[in-house]
C-alpha positions in Angstrom: -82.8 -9.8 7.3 -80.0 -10.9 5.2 -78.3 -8.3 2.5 -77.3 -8.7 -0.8 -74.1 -9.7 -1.4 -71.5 -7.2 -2.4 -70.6 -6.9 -6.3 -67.0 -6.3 -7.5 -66.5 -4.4 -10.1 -65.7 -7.0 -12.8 -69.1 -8.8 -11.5 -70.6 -8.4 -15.2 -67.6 -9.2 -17.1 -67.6 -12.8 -14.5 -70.9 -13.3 -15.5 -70.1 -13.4 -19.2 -67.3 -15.4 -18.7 -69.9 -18.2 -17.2 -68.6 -18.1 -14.1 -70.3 -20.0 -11.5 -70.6 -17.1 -8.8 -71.1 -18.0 -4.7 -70.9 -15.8 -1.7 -67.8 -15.3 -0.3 -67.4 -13.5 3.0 -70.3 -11.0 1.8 -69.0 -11.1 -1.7 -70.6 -12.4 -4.7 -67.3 -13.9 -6.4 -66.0 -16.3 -8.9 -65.8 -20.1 -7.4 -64.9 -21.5 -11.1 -65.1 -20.6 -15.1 -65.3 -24.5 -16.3 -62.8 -27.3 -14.6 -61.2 -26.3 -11.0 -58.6 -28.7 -12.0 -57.6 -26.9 -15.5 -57.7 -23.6 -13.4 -55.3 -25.3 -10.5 -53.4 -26.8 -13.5 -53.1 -23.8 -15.2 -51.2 -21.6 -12.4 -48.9 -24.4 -11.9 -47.5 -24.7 -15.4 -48.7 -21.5 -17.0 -50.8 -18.5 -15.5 -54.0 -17.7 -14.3 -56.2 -14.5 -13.4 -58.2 -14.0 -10.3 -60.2 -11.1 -9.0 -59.3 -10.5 -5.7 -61.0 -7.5 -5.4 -62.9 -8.3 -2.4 -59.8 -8.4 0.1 -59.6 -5.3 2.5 -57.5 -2.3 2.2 -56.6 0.0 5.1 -54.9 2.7 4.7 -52.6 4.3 7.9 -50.8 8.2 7.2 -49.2 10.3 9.7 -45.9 10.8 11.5 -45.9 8.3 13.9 -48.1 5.6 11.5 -44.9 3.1 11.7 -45.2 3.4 16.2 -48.6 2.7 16.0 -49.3 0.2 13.4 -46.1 -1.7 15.8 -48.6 -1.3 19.2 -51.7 -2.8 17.2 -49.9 -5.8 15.4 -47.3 -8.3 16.2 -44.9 -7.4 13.7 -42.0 -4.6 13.8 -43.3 -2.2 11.1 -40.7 0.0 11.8 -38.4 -1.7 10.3 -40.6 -2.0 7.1 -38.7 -0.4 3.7 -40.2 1.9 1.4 -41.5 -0.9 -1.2 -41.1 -3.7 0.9 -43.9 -5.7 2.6 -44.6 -8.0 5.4 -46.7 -10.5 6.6 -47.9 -10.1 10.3 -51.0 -10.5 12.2 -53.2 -8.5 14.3 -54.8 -10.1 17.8 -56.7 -10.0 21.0 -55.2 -8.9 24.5 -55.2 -12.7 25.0 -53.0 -13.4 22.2 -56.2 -14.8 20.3 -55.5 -14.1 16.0 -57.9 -11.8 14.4 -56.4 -11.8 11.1 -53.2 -12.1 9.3 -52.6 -9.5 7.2 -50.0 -8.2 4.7 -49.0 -4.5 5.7 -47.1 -2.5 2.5 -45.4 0.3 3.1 -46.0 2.5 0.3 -43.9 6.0 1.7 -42.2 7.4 4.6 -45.6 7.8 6.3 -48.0 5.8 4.4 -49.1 2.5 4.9 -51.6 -0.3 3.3 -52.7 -3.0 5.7 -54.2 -5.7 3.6 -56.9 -8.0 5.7 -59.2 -10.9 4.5 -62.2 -10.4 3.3 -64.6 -11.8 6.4 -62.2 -10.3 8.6 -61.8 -6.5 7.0 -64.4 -4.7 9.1 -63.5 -6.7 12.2 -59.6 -5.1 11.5 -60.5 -1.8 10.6 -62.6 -1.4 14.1 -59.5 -2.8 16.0 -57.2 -0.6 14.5 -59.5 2.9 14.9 -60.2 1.4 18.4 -56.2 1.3 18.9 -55.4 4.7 17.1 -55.6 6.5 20.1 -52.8 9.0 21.5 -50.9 8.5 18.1 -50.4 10.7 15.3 -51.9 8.5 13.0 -55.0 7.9 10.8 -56.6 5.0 10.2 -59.0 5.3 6.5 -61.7 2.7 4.9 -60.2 2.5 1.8 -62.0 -0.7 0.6 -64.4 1.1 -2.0 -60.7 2.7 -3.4 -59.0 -0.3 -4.6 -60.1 -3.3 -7.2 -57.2 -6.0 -6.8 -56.3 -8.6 -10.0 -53.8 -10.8 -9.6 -51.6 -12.8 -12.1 -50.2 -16.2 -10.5 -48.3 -18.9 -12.2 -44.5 -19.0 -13.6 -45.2 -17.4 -17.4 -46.9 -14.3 -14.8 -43.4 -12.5 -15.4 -43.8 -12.7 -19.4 -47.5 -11.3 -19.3 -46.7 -8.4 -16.8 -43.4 -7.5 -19.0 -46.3 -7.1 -22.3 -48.4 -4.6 -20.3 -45.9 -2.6 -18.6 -42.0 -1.3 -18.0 -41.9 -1.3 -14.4 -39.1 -3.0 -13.2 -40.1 -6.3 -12.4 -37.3 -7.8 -12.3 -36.1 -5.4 -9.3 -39.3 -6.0 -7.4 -39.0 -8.9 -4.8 -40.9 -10.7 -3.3 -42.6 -9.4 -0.7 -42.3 -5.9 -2.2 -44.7 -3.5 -4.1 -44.0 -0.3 -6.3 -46.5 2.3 -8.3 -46.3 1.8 -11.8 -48.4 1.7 -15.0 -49.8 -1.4 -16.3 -51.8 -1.8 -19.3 -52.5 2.5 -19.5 -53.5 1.9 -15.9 -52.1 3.5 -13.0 -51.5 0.9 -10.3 -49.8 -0.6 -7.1 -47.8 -3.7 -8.6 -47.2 -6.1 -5.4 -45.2 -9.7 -5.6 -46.4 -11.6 -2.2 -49.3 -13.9 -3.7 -51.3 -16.9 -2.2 -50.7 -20.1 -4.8 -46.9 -21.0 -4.0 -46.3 -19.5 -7.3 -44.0 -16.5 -8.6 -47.2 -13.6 -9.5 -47.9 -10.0 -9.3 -51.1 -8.4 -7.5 -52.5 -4.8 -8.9 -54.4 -2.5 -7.4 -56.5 0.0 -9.1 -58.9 2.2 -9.3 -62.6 -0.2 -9.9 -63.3 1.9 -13.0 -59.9 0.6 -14.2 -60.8 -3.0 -13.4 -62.4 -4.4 -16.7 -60.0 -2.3 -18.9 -57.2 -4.0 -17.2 -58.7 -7.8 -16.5 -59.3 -7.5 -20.8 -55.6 -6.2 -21.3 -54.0 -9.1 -19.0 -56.1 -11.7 -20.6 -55.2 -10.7 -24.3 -51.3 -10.3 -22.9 -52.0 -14.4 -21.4 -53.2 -15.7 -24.2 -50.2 -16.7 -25.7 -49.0 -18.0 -22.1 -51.8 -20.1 -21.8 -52.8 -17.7 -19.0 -56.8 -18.3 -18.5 -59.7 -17.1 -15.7 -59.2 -18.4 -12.2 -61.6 -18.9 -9.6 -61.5 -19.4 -5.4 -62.0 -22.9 -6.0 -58.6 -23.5 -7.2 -56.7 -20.7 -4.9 -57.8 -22.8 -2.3 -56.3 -26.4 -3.7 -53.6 -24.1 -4.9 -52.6 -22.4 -1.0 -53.3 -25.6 0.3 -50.4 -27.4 -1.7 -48.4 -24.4 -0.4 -48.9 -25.7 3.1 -50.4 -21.3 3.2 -52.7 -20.6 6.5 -56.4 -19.4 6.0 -58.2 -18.0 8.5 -61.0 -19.5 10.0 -59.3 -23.1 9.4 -55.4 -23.0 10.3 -55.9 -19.6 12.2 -58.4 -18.6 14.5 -59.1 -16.4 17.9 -58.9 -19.2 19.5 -55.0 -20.0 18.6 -52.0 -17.5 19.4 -49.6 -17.2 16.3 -47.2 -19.6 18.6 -50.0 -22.2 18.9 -50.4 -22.1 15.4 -46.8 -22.9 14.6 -45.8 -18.9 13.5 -44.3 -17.5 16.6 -41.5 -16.2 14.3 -43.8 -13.3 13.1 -44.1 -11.7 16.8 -41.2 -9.7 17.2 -41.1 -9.0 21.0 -37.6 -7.5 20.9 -39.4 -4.3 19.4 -39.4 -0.7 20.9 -42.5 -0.3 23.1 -45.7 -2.3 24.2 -48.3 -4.0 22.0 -51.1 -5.7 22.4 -51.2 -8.7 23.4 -47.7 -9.0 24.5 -48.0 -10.4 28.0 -50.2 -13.3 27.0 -48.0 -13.9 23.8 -45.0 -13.4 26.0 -46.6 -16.9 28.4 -47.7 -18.6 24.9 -44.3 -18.4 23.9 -43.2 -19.8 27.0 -45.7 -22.6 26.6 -45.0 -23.4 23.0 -40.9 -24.1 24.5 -41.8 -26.2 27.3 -44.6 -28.2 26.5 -44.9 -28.1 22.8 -49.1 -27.2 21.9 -50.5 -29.5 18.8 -48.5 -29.1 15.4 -49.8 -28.0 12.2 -48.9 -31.1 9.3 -49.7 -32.4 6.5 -51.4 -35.6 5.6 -52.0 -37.6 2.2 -54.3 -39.9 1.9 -53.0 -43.3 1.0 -57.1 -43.9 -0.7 -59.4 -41.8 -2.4 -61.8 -40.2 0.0 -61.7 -36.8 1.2 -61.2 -35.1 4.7 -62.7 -32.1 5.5 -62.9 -29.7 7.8 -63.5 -30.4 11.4 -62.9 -34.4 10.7 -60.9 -35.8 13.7 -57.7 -37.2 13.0 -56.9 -40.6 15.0 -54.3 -43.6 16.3 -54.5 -45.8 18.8 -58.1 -45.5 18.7 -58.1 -42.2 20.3 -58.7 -38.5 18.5 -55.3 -36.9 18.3 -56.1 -33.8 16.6 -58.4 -32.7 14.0 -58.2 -31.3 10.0 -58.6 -28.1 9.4 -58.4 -28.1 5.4 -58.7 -31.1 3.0 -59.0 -31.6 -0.7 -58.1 -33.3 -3.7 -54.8 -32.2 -4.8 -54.4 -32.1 -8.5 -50.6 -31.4 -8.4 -50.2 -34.6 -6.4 -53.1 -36.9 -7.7 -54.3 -37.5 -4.1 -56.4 -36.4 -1.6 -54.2 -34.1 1.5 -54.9 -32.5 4.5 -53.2 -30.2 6.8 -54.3 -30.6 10.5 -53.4 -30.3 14.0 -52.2 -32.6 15.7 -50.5 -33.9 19.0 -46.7 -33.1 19.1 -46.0 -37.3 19.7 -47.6 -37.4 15.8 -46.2 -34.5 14.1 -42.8 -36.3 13.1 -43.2 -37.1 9.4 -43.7 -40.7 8.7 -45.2 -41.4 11.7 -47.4 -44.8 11.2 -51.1 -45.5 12.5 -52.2 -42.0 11.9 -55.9 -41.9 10.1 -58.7 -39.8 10.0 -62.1 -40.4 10.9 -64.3 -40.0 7.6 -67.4 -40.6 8.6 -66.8 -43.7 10.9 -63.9 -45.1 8.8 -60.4 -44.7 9.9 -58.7 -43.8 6.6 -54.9 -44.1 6.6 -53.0 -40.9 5.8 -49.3 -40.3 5.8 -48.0 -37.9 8.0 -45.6 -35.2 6.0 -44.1 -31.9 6.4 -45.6 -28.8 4.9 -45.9 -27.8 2.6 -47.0 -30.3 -0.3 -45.3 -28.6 -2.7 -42.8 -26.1 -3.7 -42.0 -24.6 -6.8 -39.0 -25.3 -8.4 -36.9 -21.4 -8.3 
């Protein structure tokens, strides 16, 4: 028996917006208002809004919440700052990824660890499974927390309308508590489009009073409601991972070109160390397929799970493709064999469908904004 999907808390105000609504990981969310390429457009020149609200928040308390939030993930959390934010991932005793996640420290014992959406249950489990013999607690807090976020290089104008928070101290990668809009909230900087932004989160009742209050602040920025159409096009520009495509259980962070985010020279054991320890060891001597990018020198479009080719044999295989509106063509990231990966390598295609279509073979990402 299938459920209904899960409604955020801006799911009306979406609805009157004419958003055209799908399910996302359980979630009824936005896909688009009107064009996906005006929305994509729009971050890259000028702002857009998107309700993130269905992303997972975890919240670990307790003396020793920095040792064990260390043992469960990859990264060194202990050496987290107050404000300051990381991106890490969580995985199996086989080195398998679960989920990456971004883990803020928000005090001296407090903690958010922010999953993906399809993944969030699947993290929380792990962690209360991996709680044990620490002084630490590990709380659902996804019913706490609506999240907006503001992406796109006039962001930094809007935010400075709606609130005096110092935004120009906060990094990225960092998050402080502030006021935005008459609305008490977390105001991060890490964002998902390869553009400067802010996320918020807040309480759901504060959701709509906030969304109406950033999008009257926009206006004159040419700010304008974004879907999860165009944060796809948008991350995948950005050469950013998703899971399920780039990362999965069955990759180790070193397989999928990360290894930099496992920090074994950390105090203690964690999980997964010994098969990440021989992955590591694997990755050096014989280099596993690479994650690169490829632009299609025609017009049709690879997808997911589309092999890539030379030679007339399958060297690897997409993981994400679209049209990019940035560059005017379609791109790909994929993985592929190491004797491939070099940028500019010639003969590489990928099977769409029966026809080998050419693509170049680039490093990623596709694009980078301009500092």
């Amino acid at each position: 028996m299938s459920t209904a999907p899960r409604l955020t808390a801006l799911d009306a105000l979406h609805r009157s917006l004419g958003a055209t609504m799908t399910d996302f990981a359980g979630w009824d969310m936005p896909l688009r208002y009107a064009s996906e390429r005006d929305e994509h457009n729009a971050v890259r020149t000028r702002a857009g809004l998107f309700d993130l609200s269905h992303m997972g928040e975890i919240t670990v308390t307790g003396p020793e919440a920095a040792a064990f939030l260390s043992y469960a993930l990859v990264g060194n959390i202990a050496t987290v700052g107050n404000g300051r934010a990381r991106y890490t991932m969580i995985v199996q005793e086989d080195g398998g990824i679960v989920d990456d996640l971004i883990v803020y420290r928000l005090g001296e014992t407090e903690y958010m660890v922010v999953a993906n959406a399809g993944n969030a249950q699947i993290v929380l489990d792990a962690l209360a499974a991996r709680v044990g013999g620490f002084d630490a607690e590990v709380r659902d807090d996804r019913d706490a927390y609506a999240l907006l976020a503001v992406q796109g290089p006039e962001s930094p104008a809007i935010m400075k309308a709606v609130t005096d928070a110092d935004l120009d101290g906060l990094k990225y990668y960092a998050g402080l508590p502030g006021t935005v809009a008459g609305v008490p909230a977390l105001i991060a900087r890490t964002g998902y489009t390869g553009e400067d932004g802010f996320e918020l989160f807040v309480a759901p009742e504060h959701a709509e009073q906030l969304w109406r209050a950033l999008t009257e602040a926009g206006a004159p920025h040419g700010l304008i409601p974004c879907g999860l159409s165009c944060r796809d096009t948008l991350r995948l520009e950005a050469g950013m991972p998703l899971y399920g495509h780039e990362l999965t259980t069955a990759l180790t962070p070193f397989d999928a070109g990360l290894g930099r985010v496992v920090k074994f020279e950390k105090e203690g054991d964690f999980v997964g160390r010994e098969a990440l320890t021989a992955a590591a060891d694997r990755a050096e001597s014989a280099p596993p397929r690479k994650l690169v990018g490829l632009i299609a020198e025609g017009r049709r479009v690879p997808r997911a799970g589309f092999p890539v080719v030379a030679d007339g044999k399958v060297i690897g295989e997409v993981t994400s493709g679209a049209p990019s509106p940035t560059l005017g063509r379609p791109i790909a990231m994929a993985y592929v064999d190491a004797a491939f990966a070099a940028p500019g390598t010639e003969g590489v295609g990928v099977d769409i469908r029966g026809t080998h279509e050419p693509y170049e073979v680039v490093a990623l990402p596709f694009y980078k904004r301009q500092k």
